[in-house]
C-alpha positions as CSV (number, residue, x, y, z in Angstrom):
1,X,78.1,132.0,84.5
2,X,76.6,129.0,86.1
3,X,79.3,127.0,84.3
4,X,82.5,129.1,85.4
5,X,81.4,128.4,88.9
6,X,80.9,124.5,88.7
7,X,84.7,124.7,87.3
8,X,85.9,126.7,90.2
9,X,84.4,124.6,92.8
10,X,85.7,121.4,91.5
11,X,89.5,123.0,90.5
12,X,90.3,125.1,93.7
13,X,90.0,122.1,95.6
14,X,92.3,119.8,93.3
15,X,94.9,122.8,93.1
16,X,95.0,123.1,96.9
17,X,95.7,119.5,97.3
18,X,98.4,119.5,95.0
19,X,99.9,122.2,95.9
20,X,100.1,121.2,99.7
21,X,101.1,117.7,98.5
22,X,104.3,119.4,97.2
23,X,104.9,121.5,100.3
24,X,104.9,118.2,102.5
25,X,107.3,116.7,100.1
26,X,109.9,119.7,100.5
27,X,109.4,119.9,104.2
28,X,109.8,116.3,104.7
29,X,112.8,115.9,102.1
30,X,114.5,118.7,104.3
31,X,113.8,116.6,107.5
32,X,114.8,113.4,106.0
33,X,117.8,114.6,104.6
34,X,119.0,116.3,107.9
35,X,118.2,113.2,110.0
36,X,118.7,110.4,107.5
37,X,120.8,111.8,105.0
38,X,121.6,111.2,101.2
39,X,119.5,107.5,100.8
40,X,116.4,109.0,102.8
41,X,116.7,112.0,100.0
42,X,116.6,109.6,97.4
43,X,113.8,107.3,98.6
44,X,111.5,110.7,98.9
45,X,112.7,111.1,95.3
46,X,111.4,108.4,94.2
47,X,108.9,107.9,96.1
48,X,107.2,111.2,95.5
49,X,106.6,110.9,91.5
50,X,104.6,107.9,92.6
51,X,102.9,109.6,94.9
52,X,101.1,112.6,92.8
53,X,100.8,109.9,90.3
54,X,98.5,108.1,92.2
55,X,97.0,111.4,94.2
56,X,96.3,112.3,90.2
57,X,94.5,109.0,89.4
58,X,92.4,109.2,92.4
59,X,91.4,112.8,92.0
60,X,90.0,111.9,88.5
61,X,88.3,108.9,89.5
62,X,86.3,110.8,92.2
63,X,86.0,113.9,90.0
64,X,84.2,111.4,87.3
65,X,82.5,109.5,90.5
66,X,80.9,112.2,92.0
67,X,79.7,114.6,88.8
């Protein structure tokens, strides 16, 4: 029991984060695209994969740093 706990503490967290990472990315690549237009679309297109790339590395590293 003591186990399944520990999990959920450490995963609600990481979920949250990515799943508000992806919200930002919509909402900005709606307000990019309305103001900018197609190349501000494309730059948050690439620039996103990059992005939780990187939000992924770091979330491991601290996981591993601070267990």
């Amino acid at each position: 029991m003591n186990n399944k706990r520990t999990f959920f503490q450490y995963v609600i967290p990481s979920v949250l984060s990515f799943a508000l990472s992806g919200v930002y990315a919509i909402v900005d690549g709606f307000f990019v695209g309305n103001s900018i237009g197609d190349a501000g679309l494309s730059a948050i297109n690439i620039a996103y994969p990059i992005t939780a790339v990187l939000q992924s590395v770091v979330a491991r590293l601290f996981l591993n740093f601070f267990s």
